[in-house]
PDB file of N, CA, C and O in Angstrom:
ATOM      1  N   UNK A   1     -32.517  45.989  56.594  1.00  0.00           N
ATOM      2  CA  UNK A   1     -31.521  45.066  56.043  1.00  0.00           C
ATOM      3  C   UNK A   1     -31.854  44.806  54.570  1.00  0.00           C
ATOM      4  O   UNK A   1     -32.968  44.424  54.211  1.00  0.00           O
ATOM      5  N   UNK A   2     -30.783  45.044  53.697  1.00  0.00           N
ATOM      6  CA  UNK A   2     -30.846  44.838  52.203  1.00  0.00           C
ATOM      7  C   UNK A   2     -31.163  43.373  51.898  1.00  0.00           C
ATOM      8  O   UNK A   2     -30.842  42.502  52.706  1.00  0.00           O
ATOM      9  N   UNK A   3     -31.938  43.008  50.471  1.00  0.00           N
ATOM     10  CA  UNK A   3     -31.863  41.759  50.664  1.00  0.00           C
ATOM     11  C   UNK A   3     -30.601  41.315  49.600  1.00  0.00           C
ATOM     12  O   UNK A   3     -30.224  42.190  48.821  1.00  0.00           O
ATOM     13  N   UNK A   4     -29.940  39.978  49.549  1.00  0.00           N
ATOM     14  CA  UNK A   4     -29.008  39.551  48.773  1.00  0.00           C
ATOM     15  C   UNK A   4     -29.609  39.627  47.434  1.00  0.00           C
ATOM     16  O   UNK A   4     -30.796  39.938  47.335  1.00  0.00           O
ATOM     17  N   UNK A   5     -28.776  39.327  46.213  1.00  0.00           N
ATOM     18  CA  UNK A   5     -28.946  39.008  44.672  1.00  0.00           C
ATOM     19  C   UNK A   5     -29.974  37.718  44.865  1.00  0.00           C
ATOM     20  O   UNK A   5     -31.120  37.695  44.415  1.00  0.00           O
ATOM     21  N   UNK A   6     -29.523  36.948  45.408  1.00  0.00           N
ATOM     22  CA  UNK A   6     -30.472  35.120  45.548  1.00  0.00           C
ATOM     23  C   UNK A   6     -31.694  35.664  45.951  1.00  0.00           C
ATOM     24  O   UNK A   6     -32.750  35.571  45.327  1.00  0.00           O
ATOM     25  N   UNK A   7     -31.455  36.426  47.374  1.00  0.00           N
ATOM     26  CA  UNK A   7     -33.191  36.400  47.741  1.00  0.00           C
ATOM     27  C   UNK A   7     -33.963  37.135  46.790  1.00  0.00           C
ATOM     28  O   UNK A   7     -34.954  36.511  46.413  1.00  0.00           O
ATOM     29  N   UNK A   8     -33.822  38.232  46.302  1.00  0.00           N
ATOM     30  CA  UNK A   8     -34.412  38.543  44.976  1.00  0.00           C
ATOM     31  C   UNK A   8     -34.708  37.906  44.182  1.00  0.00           C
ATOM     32  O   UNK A   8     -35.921  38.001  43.996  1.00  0.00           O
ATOM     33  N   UNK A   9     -34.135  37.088  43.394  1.00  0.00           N
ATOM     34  CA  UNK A   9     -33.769  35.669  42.804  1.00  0.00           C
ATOM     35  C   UNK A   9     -35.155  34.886  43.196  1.00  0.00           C
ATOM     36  O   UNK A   9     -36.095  34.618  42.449  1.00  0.00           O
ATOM     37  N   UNK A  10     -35.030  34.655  44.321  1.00  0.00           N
ATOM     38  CA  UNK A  10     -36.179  33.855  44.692  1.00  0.00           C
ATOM     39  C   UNK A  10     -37.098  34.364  44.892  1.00  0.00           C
ATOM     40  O   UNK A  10     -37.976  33.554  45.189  1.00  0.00           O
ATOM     41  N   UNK A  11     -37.528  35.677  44.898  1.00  0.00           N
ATOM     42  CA  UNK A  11     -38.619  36.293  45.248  1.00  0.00           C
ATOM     43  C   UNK A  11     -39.397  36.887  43.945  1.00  0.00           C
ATOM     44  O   UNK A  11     -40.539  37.346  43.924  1.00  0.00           O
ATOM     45  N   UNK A  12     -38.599  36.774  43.002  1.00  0.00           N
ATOM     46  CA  UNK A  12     -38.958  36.830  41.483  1.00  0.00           C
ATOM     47  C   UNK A  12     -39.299  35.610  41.199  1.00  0.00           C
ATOM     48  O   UNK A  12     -40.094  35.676  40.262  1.00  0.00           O
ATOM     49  N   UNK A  13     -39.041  34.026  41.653  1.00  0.00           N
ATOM     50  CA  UNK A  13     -39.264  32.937  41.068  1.00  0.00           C
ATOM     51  C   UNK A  13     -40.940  32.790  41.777  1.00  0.00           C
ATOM     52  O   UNK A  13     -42.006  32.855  41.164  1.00  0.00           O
ATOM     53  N   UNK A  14     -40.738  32.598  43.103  1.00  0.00           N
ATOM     54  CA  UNK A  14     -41.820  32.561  43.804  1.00  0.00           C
ATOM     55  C   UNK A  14     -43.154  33.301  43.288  1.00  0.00           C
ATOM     56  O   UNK A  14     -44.308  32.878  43.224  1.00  0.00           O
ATOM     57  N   UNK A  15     -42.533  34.708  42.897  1.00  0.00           N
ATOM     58  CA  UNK A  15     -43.853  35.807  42.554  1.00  0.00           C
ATOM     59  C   UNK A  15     -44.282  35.341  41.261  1.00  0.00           C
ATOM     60  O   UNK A  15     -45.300  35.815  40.755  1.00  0.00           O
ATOM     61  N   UNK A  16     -43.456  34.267  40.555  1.00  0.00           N
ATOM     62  CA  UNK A  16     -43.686  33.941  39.115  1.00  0.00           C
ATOM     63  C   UNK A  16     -44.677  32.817  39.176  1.00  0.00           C
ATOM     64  O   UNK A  16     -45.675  32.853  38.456  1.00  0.00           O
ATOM     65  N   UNK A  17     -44.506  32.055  39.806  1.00  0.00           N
ATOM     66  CA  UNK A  17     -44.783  30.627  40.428  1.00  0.00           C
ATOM     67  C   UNK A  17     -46.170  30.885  40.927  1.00  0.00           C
ATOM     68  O   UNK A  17     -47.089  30.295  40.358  1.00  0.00           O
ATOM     69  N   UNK A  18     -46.422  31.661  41.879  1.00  0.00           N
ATOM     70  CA  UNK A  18     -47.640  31.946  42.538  1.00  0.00           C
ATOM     71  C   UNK A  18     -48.517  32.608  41.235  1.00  0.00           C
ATOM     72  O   UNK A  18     -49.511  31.945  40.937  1.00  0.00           O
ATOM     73  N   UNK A  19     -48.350  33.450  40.675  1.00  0.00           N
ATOM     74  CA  UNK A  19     -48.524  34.085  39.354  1.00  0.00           C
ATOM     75  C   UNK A  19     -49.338  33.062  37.859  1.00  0.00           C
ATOM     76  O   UNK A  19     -49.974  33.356  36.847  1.00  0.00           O
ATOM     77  N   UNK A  20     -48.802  31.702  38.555  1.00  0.00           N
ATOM     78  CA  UNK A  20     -49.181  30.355  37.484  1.00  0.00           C
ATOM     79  C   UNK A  20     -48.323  30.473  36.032  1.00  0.00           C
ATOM     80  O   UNK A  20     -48.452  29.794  35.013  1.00  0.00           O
ATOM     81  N   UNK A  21     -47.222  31.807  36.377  1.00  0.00           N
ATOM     82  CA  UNK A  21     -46.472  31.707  34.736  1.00  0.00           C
ATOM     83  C   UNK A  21     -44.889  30.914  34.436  1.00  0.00           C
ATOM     84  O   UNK A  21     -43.981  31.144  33.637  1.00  0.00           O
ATOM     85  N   UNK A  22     -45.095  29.918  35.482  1.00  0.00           N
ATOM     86  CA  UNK A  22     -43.882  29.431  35.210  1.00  0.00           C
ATOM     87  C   UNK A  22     -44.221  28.217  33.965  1.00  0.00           C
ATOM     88  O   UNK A  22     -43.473  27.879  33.048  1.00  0.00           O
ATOM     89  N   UNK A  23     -45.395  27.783  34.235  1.00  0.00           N
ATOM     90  CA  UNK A  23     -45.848  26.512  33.394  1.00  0.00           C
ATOM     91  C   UNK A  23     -46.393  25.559  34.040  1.00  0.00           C
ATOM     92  O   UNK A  23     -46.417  25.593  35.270  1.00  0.00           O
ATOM     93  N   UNK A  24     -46.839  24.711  33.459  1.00  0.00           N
ATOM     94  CA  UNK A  24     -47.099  23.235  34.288  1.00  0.00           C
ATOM     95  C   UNK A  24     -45.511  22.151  33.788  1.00  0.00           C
ATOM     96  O   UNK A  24     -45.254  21.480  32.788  1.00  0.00           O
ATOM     97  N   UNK A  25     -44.438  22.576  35.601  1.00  0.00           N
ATOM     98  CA  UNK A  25     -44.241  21.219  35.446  1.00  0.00           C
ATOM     99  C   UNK A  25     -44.059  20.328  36.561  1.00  0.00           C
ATOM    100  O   UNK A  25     -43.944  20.556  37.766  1.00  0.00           O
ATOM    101  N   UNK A  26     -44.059  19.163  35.832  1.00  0.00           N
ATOM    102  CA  UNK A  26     -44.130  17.873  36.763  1.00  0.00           C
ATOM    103  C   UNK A  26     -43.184  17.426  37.329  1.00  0.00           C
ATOM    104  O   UNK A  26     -42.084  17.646  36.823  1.00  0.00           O
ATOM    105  N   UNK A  27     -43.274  16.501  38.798  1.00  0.00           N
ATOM    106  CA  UNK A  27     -42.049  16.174  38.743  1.00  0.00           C
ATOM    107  C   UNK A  27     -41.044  17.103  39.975  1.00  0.00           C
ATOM    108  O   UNK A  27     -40.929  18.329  39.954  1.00  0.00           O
ATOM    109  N   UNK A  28     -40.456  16.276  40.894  1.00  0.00           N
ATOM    110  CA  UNK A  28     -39.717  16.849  41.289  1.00  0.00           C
ATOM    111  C   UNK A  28     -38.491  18.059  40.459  1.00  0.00           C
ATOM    112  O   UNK A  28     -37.730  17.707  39.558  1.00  0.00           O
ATOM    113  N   UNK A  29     -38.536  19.001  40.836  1.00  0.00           N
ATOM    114  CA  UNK A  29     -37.483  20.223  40.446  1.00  0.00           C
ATOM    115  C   UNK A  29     -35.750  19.289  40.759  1.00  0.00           C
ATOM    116  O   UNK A  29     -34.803  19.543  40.013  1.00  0.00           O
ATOM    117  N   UNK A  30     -35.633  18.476  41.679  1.00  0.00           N
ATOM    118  CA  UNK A  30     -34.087  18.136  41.764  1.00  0.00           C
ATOM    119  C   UNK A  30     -33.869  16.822  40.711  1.00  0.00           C
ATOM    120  O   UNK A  30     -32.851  16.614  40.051  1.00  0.00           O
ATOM    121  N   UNK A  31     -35.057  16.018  40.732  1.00  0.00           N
ATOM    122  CA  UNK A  31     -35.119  14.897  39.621  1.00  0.00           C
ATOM    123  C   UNK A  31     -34.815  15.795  38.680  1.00  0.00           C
ATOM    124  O   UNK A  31     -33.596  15.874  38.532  1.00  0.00           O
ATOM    125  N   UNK A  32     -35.651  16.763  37.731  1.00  0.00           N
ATOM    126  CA  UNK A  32     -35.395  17.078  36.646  1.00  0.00           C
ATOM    127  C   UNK A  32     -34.096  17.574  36.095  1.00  0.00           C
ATOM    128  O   UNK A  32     -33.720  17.489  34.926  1.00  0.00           O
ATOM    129  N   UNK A  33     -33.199  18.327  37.541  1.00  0.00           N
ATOM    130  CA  UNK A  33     -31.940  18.584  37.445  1.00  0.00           C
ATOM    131  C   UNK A  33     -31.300  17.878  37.271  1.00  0.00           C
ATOM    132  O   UNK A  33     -30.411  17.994  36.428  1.00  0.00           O
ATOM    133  N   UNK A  34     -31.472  16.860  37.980  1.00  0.00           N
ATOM    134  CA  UNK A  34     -30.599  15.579  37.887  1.00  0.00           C
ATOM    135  C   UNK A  34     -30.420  14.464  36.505  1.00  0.00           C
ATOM    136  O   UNK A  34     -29.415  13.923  36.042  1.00  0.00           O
ATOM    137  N   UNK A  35     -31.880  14.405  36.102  1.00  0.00           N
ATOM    138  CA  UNK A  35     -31.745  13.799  34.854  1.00  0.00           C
ATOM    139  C   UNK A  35     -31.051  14.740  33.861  1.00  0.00           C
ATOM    140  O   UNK A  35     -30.265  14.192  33.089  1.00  0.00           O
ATOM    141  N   UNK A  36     -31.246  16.357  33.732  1.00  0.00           N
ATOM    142  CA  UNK A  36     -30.373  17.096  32.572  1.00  0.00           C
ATOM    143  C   UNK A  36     -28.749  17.217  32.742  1.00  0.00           C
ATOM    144  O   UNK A  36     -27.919  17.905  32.148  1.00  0.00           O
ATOM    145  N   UNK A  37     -28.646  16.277  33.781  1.00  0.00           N
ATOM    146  CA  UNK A  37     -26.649  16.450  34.125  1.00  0.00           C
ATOM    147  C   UNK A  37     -26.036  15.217  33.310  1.00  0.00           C
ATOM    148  O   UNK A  37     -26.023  14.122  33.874  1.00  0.00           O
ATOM    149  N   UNK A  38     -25.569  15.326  32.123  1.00  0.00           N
ATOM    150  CA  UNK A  38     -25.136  14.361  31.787  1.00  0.00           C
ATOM    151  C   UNK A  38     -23.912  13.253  32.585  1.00  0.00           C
ATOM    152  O   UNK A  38     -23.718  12.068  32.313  1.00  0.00           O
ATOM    153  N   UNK A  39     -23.066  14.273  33.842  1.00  0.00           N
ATOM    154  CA  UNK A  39     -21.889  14.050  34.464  1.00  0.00           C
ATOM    155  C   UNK A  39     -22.807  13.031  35.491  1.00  0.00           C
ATOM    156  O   UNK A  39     -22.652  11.898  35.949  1.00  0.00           O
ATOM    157  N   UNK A  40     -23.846  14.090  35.584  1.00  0.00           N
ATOM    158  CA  UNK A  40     -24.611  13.167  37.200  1.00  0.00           C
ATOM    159  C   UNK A  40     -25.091  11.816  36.842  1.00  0.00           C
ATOM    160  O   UNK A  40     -24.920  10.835  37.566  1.00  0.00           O
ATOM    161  N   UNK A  41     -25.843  11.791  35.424  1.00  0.00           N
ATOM    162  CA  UNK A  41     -26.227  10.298  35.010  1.00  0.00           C
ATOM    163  C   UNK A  41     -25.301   9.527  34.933  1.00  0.00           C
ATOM    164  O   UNK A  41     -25.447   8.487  35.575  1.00  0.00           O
ATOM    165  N   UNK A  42     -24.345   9.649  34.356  1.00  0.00           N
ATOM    166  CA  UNK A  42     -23.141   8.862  34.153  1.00  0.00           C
ATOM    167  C   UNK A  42     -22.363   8.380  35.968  1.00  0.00           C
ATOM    168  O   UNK A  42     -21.857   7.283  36.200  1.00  0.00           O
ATOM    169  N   UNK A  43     -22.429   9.035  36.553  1.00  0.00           N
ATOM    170  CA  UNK A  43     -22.191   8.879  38.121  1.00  0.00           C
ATOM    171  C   UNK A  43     -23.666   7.514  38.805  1.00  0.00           C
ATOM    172  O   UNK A  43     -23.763   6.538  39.550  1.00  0.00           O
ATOM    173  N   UNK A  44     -24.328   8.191  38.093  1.00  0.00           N
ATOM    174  CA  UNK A  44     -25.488   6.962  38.595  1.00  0.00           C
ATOM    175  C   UNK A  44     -25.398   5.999  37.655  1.00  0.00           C
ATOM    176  O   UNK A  44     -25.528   4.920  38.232  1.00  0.00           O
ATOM    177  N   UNK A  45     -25.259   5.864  36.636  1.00  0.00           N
ATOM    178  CA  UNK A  45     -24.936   4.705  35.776  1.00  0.00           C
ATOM    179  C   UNK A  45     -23.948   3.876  36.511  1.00  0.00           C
ATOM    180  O   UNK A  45     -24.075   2.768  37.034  1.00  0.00           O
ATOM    181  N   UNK A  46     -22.919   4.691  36.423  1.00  0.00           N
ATOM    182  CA  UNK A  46     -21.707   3.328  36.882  1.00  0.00           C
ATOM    183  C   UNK A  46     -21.930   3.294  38.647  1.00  0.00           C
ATOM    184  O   UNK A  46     -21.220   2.427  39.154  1.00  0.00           O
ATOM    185  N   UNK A  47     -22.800   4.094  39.681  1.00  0.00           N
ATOM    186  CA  UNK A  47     -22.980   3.580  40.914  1.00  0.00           C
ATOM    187  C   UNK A  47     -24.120   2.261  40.719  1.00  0.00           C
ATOM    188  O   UNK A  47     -23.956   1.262  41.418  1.00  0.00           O
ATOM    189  N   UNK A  48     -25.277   2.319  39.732  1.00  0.00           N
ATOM    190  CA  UNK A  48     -25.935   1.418  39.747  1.00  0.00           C
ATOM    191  C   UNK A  48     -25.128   0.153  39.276  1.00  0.00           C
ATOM    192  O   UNK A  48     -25.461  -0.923  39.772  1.00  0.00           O
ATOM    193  N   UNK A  49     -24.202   0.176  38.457  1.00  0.00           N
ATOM    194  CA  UNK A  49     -23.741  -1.081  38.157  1.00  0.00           C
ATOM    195  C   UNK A  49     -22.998  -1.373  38.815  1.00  0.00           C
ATOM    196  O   UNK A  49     -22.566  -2.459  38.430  1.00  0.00           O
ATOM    197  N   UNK A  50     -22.460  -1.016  39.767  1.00  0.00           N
ATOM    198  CA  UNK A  50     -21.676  -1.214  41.054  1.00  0.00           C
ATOM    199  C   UNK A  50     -22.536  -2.438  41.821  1.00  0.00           C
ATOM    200  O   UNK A  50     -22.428  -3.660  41.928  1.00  0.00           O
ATOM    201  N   UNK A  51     -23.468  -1.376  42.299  1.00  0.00           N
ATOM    202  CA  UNK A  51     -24.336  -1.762  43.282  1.00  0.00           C
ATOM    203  C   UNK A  51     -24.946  -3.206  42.592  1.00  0.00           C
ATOM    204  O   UNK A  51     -24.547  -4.270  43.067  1.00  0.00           O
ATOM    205  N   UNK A  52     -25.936  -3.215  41.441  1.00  0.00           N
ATOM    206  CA  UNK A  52     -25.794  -4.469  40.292  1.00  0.00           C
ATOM    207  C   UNK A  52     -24.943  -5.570  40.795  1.00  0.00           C
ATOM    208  O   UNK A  52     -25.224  -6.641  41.333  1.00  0.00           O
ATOM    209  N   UNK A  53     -23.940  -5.066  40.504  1.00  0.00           N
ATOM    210  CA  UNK A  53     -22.784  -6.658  40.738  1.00  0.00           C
ATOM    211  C   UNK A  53     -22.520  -7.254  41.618  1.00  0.00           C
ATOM    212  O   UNK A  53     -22.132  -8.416  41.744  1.00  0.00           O
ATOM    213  N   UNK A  54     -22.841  -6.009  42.707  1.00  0.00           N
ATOM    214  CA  UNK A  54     -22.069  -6.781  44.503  1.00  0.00           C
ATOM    215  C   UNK A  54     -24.020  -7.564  44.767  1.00  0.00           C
ATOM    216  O   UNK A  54     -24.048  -8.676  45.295  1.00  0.00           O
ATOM    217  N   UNK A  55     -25.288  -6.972  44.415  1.00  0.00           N
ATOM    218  CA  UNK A  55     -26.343  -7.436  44.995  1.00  0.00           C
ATOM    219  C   UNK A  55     -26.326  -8.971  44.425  1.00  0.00           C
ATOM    220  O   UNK A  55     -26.636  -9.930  45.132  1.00  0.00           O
ATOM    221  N   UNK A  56     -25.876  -9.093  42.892  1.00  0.00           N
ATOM    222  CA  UNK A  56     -25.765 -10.437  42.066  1.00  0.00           C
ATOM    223  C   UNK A  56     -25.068 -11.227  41.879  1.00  0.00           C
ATOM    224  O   UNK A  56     -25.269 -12.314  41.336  1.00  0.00           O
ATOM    225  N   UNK A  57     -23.691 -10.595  42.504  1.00  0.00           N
ATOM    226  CA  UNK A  57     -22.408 -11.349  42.795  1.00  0.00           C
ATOM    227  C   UNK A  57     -22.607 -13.005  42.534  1.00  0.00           C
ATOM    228  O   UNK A  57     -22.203 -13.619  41.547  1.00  0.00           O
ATOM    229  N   UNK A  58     -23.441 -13.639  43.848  1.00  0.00           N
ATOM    230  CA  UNK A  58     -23.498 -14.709  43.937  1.00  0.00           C
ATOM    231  C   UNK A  58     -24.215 -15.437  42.183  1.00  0.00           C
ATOM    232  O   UNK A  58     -23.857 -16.592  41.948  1.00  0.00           O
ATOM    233  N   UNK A  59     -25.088 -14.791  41.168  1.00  0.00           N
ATOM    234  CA  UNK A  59     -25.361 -15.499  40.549  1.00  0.00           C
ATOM    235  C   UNK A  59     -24.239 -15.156  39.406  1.00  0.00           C
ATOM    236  O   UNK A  59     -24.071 -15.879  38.424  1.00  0.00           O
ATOM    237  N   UNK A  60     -23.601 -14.132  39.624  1.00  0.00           N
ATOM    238  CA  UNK A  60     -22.349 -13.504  38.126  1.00  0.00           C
ATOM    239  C   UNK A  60     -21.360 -14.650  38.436  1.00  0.00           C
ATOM    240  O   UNK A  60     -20.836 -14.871  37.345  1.00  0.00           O
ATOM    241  N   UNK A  61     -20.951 -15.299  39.130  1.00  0.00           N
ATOM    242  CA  UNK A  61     -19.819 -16.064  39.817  1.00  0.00           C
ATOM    243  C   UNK A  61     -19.765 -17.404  39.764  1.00  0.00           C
ATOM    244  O   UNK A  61     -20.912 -17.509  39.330  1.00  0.00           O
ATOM    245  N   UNK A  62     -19.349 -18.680  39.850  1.00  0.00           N
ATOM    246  CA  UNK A  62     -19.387 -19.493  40.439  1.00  0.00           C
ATOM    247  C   UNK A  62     -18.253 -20.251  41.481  1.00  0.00           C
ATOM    248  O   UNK A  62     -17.856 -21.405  41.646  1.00  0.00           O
ATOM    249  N   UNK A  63     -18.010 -19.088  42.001  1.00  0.00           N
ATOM    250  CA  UNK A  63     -16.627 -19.376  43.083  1.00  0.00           C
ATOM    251  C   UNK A  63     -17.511 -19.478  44.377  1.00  0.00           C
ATOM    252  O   UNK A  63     -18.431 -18.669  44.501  1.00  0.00           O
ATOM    253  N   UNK A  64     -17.227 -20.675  45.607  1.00  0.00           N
ATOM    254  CA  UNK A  64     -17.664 -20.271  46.822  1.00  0.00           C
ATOM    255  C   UNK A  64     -16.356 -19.440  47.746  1.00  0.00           C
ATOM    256  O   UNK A  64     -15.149 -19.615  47.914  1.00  0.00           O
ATOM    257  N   UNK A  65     -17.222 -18.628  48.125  1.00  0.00           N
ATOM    258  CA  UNK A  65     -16.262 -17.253  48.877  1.00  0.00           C
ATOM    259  C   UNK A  65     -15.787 -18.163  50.153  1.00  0.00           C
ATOM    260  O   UNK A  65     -14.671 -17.789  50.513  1.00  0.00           O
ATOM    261  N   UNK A  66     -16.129 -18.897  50.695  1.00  0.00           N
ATOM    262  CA  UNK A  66     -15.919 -19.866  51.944  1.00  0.00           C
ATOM    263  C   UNK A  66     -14.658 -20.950  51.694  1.00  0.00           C
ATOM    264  O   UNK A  66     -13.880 -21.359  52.556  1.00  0.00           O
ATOM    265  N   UNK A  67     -14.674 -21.221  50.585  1.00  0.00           N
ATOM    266  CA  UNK A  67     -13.657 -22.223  49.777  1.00  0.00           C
ATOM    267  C   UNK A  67     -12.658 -21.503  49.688  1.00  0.00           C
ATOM    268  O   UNK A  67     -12.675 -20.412  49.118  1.00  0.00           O
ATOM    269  N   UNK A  68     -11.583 -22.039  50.272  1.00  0.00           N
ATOM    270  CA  UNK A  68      -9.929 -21.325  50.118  1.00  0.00           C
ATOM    271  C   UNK A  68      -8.796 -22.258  49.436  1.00  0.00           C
ATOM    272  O   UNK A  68      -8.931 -23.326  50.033  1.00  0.00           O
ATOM    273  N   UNK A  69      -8.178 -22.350  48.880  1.00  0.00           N
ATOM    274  CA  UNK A  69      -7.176 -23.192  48.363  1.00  0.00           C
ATOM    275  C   UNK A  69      -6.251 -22.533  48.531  1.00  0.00           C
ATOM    276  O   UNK A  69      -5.949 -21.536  47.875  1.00  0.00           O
ATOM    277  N   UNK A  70      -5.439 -23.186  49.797  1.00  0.00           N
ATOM    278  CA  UNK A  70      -4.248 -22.477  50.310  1.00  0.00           C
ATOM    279  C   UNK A  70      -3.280 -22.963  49.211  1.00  0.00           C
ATOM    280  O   UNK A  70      -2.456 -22.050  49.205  1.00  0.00           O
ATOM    281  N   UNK A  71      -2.811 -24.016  48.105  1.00  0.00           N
ATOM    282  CA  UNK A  71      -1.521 -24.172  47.878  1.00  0.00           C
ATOM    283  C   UNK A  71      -2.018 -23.129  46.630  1.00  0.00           C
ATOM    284  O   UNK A  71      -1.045 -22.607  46.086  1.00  0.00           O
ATOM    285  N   UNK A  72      -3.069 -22.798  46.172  1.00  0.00           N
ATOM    286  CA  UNK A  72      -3.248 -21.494  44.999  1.00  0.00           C
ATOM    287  C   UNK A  72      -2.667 -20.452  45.887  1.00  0.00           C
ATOM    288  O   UNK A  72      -2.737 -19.465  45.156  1.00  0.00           O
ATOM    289  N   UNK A  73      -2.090 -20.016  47.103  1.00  0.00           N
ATOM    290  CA  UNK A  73      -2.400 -18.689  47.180  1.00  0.00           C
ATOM    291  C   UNK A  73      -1.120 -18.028  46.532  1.00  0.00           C
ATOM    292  O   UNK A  73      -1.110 -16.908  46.022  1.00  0.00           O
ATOM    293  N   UNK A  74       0.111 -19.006  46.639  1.00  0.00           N
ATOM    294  CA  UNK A  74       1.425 -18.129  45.826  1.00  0.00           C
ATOM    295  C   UNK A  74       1.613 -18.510  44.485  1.00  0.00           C
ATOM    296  O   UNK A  74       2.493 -17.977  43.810  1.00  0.00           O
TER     297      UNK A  74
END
């Protein structure tokens, strides 16, 4: 059985890797991807400030969520 383009791919990275000539680096390989995606940071930027607002809600606010004023509602 032939192998695919990828497994080659990987069997050149691996043989490089084992070899010690890729370099020293640190650090998860998907972190580092992840930090060079400018689209992906920006996706975690605005999920963290998401997440930010609903965890702090109670101090960003001073409405009680329990308090209803029915003649405000129309």
């Amino acid at each position: 059985m032939s192998k695919s383009a990828l497994d080659r791919k990987f069997d050149k990275i691996l043989a490089l890797e084992e070899a010690g000539l890729l370099g020293n680096q640190k650090g998860n390989r998907a972190l580092r991807k992840l930090f060079a995606n400018r689209l992906a940071m920006l996706g975690l930027l605005v999920f963290l400030l998401i997440l930010g607002s609903a965890v702090f809600a109670p101090f960003l606010t001073d409405h009680d969520p329990a308090k209803i004023n029915l003649r405000a509602m129309l």
